[in-house]
C-alpha positions in Angstrom: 143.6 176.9 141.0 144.0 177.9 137.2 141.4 175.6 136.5 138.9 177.3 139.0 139.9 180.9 137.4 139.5 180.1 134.1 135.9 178.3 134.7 134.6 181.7 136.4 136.1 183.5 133.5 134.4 182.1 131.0 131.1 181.2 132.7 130.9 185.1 134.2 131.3 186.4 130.5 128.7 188.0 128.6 129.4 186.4 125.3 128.6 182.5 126.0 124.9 181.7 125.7 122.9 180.5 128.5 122.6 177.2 126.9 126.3 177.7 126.8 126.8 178.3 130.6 123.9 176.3 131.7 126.3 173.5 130.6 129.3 175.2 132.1 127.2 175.0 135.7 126.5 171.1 135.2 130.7 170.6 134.9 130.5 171.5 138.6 129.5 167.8 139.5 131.9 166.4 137.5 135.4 168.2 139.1 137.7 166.1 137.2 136.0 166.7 134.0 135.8 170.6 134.7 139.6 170.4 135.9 140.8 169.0 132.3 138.6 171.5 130.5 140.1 174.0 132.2 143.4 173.5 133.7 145.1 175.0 130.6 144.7 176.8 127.5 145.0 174.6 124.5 148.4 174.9 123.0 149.2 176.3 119.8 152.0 174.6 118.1 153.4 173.6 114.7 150.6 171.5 114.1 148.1 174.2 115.1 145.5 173.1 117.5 144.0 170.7 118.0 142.0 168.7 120.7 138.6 167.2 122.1 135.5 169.3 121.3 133.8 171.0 123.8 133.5 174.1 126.2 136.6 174.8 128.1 140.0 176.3 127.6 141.5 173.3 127.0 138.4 172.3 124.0 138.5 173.4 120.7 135.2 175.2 119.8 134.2 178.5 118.3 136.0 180.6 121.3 139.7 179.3 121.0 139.0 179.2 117.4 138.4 182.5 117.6 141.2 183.7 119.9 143.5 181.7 117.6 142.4 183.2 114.2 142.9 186.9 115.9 146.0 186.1 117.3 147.5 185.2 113.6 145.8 187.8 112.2 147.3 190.4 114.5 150.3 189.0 113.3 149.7 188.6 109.8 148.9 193.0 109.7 151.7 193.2 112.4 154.0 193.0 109.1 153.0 195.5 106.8 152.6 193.7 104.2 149.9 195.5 101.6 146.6 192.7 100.6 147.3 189.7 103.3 145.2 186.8 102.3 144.3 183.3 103.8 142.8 180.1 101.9 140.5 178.4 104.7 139.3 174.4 103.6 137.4 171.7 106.1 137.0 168.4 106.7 133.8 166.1 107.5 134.4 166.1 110.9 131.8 167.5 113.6 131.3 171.4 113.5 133.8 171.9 110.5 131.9 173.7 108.4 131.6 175.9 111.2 134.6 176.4 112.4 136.0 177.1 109.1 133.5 180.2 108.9 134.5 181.5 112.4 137.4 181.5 110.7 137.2 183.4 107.6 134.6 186.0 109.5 137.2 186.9 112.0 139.9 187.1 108.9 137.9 189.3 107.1 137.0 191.7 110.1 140.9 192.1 109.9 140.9 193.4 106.5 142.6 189.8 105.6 141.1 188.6 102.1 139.3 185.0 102.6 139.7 182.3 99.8 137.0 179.9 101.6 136.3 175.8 100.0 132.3 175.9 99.8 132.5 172.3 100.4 134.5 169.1 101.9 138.2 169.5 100.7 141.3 167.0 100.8 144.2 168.7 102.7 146.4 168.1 100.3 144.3 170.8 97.5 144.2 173.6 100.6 148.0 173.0 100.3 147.4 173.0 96.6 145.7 176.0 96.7 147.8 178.1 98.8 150.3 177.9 95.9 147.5 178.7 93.3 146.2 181.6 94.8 149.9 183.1 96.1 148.0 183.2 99.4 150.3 184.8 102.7 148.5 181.0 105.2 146.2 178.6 104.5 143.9 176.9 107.6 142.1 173.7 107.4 139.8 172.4 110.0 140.6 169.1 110.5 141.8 166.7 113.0 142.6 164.2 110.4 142.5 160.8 111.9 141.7 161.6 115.1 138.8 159.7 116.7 135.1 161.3 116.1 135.7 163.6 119.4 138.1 165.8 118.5 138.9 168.9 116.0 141.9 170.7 115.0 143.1 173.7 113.0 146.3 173.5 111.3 147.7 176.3 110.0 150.3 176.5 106.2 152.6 178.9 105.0 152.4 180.8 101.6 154.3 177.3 100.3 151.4 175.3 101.1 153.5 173.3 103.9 152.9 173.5 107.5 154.5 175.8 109.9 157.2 174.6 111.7 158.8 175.4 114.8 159.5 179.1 114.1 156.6 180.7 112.4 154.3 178.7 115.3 156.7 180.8 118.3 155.6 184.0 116.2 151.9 183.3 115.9 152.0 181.6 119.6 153.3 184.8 121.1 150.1 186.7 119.7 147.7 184.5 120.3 148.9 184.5 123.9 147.7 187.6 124.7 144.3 187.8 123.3 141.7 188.0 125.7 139.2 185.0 124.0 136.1 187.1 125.1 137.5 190.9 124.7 139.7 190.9 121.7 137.9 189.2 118.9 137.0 191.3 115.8 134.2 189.4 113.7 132.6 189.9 110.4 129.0 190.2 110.9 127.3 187.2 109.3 125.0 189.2 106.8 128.1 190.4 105.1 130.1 187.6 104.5 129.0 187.4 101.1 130.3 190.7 99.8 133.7 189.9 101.9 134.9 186.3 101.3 135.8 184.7 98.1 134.3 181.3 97.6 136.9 178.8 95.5 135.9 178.2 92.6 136.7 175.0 90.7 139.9 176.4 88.5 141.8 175.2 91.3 140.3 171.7 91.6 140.8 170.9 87.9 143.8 172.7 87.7 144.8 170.4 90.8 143.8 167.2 88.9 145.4 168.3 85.6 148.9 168.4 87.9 148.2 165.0 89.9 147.0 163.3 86.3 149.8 164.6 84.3 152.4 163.5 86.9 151.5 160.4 87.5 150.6 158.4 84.5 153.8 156.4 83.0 152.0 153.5 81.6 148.7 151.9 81.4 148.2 148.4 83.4 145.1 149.8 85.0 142.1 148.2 82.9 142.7 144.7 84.6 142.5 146.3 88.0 139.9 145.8 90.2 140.1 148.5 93.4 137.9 148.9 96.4 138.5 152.5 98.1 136.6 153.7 101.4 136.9 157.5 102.2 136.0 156.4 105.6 133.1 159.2 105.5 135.9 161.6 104.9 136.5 164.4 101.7 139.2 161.6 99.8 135.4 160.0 98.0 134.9 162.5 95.5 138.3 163.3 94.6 139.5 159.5 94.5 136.8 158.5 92.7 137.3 161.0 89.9 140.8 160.3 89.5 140.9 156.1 89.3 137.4 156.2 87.1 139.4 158.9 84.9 142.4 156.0 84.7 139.2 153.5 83.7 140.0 151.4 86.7 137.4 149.1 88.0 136.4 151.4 90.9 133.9 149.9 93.8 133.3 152.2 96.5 132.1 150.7 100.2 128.5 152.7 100.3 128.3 152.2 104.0 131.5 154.4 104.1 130.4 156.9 101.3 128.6 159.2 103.4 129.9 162.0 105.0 129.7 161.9 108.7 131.5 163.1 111.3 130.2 160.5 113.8 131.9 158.2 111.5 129.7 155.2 112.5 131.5 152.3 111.2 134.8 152.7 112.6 136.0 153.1 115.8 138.6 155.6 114.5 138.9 156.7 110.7 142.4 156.0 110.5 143.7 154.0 108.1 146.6 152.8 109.8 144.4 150.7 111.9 143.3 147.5 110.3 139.8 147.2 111.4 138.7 150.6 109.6 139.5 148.9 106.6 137.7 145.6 107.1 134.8 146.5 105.3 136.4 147.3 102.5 138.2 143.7 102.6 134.8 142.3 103.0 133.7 143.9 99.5 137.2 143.0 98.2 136.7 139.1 99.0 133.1 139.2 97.7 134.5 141.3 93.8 137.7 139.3 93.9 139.9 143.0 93.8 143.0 143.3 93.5 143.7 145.9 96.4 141.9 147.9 98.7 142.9 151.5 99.5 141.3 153.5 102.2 142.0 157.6 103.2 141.1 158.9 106.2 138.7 162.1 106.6 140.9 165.1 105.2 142.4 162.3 103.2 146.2 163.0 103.5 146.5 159.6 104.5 146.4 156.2 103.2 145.8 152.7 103.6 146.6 149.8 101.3 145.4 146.0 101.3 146.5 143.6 98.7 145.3 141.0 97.3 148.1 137.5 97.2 147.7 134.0 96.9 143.9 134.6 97.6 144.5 136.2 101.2 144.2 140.2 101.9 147.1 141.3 103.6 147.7 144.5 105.3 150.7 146.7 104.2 152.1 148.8 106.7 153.1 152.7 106.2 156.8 151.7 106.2 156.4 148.8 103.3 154.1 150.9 101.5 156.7 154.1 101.0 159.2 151.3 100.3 157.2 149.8 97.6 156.5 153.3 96.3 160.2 154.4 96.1 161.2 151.1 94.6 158.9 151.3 92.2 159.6 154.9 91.0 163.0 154.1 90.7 162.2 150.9 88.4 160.0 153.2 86.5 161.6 156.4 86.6 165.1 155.3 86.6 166.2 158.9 88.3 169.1 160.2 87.9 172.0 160.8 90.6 171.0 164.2 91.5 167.4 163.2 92.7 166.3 163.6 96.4 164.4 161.1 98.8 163.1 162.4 102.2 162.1 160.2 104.9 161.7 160.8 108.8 164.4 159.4 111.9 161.4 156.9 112.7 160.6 155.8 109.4 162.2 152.5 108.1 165.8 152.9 107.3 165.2 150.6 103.9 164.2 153.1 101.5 167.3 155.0 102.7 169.1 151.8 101.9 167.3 151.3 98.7 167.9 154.4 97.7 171.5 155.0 98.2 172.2 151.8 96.6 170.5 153.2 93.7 173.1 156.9 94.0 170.3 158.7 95.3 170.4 161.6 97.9 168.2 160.7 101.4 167.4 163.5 103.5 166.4 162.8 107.3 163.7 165.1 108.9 162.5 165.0 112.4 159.0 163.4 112.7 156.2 165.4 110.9 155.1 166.1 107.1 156.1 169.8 107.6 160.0 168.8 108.0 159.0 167.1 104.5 157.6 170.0 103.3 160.6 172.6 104.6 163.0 170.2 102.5 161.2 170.5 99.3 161.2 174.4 99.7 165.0 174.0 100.0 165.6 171.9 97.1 163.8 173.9 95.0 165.5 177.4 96.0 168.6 175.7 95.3 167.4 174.1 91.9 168.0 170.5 93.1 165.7 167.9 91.7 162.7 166.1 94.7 161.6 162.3 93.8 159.5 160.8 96.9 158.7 162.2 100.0 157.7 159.8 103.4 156.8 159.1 106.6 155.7 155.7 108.4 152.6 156.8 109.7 150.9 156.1 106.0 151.5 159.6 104.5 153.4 160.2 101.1 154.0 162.4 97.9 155.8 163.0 94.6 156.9 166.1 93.1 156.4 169.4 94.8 153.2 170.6 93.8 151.9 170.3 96.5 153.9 170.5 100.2 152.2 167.9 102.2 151.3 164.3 102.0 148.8 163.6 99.7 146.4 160.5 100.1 144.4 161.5 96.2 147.7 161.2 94.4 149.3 158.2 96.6 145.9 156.4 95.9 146.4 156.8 92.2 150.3 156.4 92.1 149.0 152.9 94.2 146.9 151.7 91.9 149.1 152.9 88.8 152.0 150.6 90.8 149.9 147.5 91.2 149.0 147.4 87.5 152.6 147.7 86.2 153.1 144.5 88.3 150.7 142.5 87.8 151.6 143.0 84.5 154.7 141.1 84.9 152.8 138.4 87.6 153.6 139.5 90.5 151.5 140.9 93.6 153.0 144.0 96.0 153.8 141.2 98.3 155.9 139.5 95.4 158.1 142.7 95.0 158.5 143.1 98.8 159.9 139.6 99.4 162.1 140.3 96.4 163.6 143.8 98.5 163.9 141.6 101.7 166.1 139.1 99.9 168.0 142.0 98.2 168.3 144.4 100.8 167.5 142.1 104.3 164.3 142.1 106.1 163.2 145.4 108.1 160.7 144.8 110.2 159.4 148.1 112.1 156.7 149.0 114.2 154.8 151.4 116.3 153.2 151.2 120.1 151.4 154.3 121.4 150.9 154.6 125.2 148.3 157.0 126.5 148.8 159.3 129.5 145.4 160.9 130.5 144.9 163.9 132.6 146.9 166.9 133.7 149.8 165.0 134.6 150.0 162.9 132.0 152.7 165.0 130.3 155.1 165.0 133.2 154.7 161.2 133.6 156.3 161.1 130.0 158.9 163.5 130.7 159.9 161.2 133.5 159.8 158.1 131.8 162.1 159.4 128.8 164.2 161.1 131.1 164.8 157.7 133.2 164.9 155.7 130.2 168.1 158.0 128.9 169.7 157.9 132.0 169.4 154.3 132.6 169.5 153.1 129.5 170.3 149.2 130.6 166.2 149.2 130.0 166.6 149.5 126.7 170.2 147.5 126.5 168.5 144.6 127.2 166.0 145.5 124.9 168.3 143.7 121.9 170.8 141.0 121.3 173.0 143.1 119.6 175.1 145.8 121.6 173.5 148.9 122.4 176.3 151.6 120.1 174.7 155.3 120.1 172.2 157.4 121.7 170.6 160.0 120.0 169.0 163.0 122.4 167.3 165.2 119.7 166.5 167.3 123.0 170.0 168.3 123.1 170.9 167.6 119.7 174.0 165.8 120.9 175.2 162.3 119.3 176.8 159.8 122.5 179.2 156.9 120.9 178.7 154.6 124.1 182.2 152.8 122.9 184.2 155.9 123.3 182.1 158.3 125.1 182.4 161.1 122.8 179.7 163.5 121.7 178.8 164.9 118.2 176.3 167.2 117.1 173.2 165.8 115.8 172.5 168.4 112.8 168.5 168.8 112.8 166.0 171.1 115.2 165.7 170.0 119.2 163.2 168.1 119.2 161.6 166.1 122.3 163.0 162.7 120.8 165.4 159.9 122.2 166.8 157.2 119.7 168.9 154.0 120.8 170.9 152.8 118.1 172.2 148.9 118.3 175.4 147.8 116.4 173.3 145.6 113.3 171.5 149.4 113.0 168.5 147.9 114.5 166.9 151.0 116.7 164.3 152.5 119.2 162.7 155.6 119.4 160.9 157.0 122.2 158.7 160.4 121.5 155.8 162.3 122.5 153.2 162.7 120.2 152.7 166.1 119.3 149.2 166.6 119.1 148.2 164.2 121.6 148.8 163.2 125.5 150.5 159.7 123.9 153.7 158.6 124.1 155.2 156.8 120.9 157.4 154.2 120.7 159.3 153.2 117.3 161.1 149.6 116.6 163.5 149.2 113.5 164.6 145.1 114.1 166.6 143.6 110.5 167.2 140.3 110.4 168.5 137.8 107.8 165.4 136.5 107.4 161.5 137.4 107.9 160.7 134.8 111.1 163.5 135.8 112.6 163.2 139.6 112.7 159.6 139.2 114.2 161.1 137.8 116.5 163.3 140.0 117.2 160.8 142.6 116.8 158.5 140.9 119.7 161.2 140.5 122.1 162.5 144.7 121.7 158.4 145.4 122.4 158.4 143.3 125.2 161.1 144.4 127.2 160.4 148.4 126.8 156.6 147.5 127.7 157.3 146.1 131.4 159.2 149.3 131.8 156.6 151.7 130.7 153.9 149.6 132.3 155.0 151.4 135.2 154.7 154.4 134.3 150.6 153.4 133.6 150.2 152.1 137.2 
């Protein structure tokens, strides 16, 4: 019934075109395609929006863009606050150029001053940039490794990190009740010169003088051969600058040089996935390189291949923040009162690495923007910040900027590969040597999807059933099941005595099965998409023997989700 509502709404209005509704009547023939465009309005949360792109409620296009942009700005002038101002950056993706000048149009007929990128910019320099330009928000249009279909817009505070739980409730509640076809104030076109700053490039270079002056310790690079792919994304230009600046021997993978939002030679630009890299290993087996890094398209991400004993092998997110912690420490040699941040699904071996090492680890919920909020509080409180991490390939040093970074991680990469092979060894070298130190961590990710409008109850049952009967996941290990941790409740259960403690970070829709050798599960929904996540920590004595170990925890929490999928 909502769905049917909403579709007459909008195709009754006066504001679509009739291109516009002549493709809202050929929905009609398709019901279950008009019912998912239209059963809901697409959520606004700490990530933003984002979503598929198309016509609908549930789409992201120029309309919710629009309604979304008011709603914050309503809120931004709700505060009183004298000269509000908002930096607005975009990715290569499909209609993000315009998007982002939706955007700034509908700022600036709120009396909001617009910093606006004139071109492709990294996330991490809209972060950057915030900062620089003492701006109130910052919005970038991006869906970052989303497949080609979809769009987002996530939205920063004046410390350059994302919003997080709070400030998203505050700018929800206004966007709520904006009327996407009555409410909108916009800018008209032919004035958008006179009204929106364009970014000049002080704040690239002064971005670059940051990344460059933090990050060079010594010089290995001149032996080092790199292949990067931007994976048609913004990371090309800046990359590039930055590792031909260090004089490394740079080749870029032209078929992924172009910017393209169709991005036609991957399946999905994400680096986390092997095959969007396998040109690049291609052109790394042809120039015998040393390593291959790839960033996805708003290039907060990164992937790394490296070369050892003549083989390419893939690094996962989880051996590449251990490797970049280890090595920071070896270099660095921090003192006592420095601070590591990692994530509750993110491998618990930097948090062993660390504390071996009398360093501070901070635990965040899943999500850079946890990161981010933990910087901010170190540095009210004057307390020093060395490495900040999450599995899912993202990473950054100092505080400069408040999310991760993919143009600095690719330099601090390539900056760690030179300083060992310096001393003969290969990344995979210095990992073996952690797994003999520290034990062997193997950890991995499956993601599940649940399509359609009652996809998200589905998950909702299947965590709730898997927390009640938790014998599914008991049997998941050969060690004995010791602790669950419901995030949802933020309560701690000691299966050995029964007794509850408080688990001392935000509810969050999370579920974590702790075994007694601290081998663990967790079970989440993603946040941004109709997925459900499933995270596997298995530590062995050995590497052979955690796979296995590994395999068999997959294998016994996929017949039970399997179904769910039914």
């Amino acid at each position: 019934m909502i769905a049917l509502e909403n579709y007459l709404y909008w195709i009754n209005n006066n504001v679509l075109s009739q291109e516009e509704k002549e493709n809202l009547i050929h929905l009609a023939a398709s019901p279950d395609d008009l019912e998912d465009r239209f059963y809901k309005n697409l959520e606004f949360g700490t990530g933003g929006l984002r979503g598929v792109v198309g016509l609908g409620s549930n789409r992201v296009n120029k309309y919710t863009i629009r309604k979304a942009t008011q709603g914050i700005s309503n809120y931004l002038n709700s505060q009183k606050k004298k000269n509000n101002s908002v930096v607005i950056a975009y990715d290569t993706r499909l209609f993000s150029e315009e998007f982002a000048l939706e955007t700034a149009l509908i700022f600036s007929a709120n009396e909001i001053k617009v910093y606006l990128f004139s071109d492709y910019t990294p996330t991490p320099i809209l972060s950057y940039a915030v900062r620089k330009l003492k701006a109130d928000i910052g919005i970038v249009i991006t869906a970052s490794h989303n497949p080609k279909e979809y769009n987002g817009y996530k939205v920063y505070n004046n410390q350059g990190c994302q919003i997080t739980l709070q400030m998203a409730n505050r700018f929800e509640n206004f966007i709520n009740s904006i009327d996407v076809f009555k409410d909108v104030k916009s800018l008209p076109l032919d004035q958008r010169h006179n009204k929106i700053v364009k970014i000049d490039n002080e704040v690239y270079d002064s971005y670059f003088k940051h990344v460059l002056e933090h990050n060079v310790l010594e010089n290995f690079n001149e032996n080092i051969k790199v292949i990067y792919t931007p994976l048609h994304g913004t990371g090309l230009v800046y990359i590039k600058k930055l590792l031909e600046t260090r004089n490394y021997k740079l080749h870029i993978v032209d078929e992924q040089s172009t910017f393209d939002g169709n991005f036609p030679t991957v399946k999905s630009p994400n680096p986390e996935d092997a095959r969007a890299l396998s040109l690049a290993v291609s052109l790394a087996k042809d120039k015998e390189a040393d390593l291959v890094i790839g960033t996805d398209p708003d290039a907060d991400r990164v992937g790394v291949v490296i070369r050892h004993l003549d083989e390419y092998v893939y690094l996962t997110g989880n051996e590449i923040g251990v490797l970049l912690l280890s090595y920071m420490i070896e270099t660095k040699r921090p003192s006592n009162d420095y601070h590591v941040i990692k994530t509750i699904v993110t491998s618990d071996l930097g948090k062993v690495i660390a504390e071996s090492n009398n360093l501070t680890v901070i635990e965040t919920l899943t999500g850079f923007k946890f990161i981010g909020e933990q910087i901010e509080k170190l540095e009210e409180n004057n307390q020093k910040f060395l490495l900040g991490y999450e599995e899912s390939y993202g990473y950054l040093k100092d505080s400069y900027v408040r999310d991760k970074d993919a143009v600095m991680s690719s330099l601090l990469v390539c900056d760690m590969v030179g300083f060992y092979k310096a001393k003969n060894q290969t990344l995979v070298d210095v990992l073996n040597n952690i797994y003999n130190q520290y034990g062997c961590y193997k950890n991995d990710l499956e993601t599940y999807t649940f399509t359609g409008k009652n996809g998200m109850a589905l998950m909702n049952e299947l965590i709730l059933e898997l927390k009640e009967n938790y014998s599914k996941i008991k049997s998941a290990s050969t060690s004995e099941l010791m602790f669950i941790e419901d995030y949802r409740s933020s309560k701690k259960l000691d299966l050995s005595s029964g007794e509850l403690s408080k688990i001392e970070l935000p509810k969050s829709d999370v579920i974590k099965f702790i075994y007694s050798d601290k081998s663990w599960i967790v079970v989440r929904p993603s946040g941004t998409e109709p997925k459900l996540k499933v995270y596997y920590q298995a530590i062995a004595p050995n590497i052979e023997e955690a796979i296995r170990y590994l395999a068999q925890m997959k294998t016994s929490i996929n017949q039970f989700i399997a179904l769910y999928l039914k």
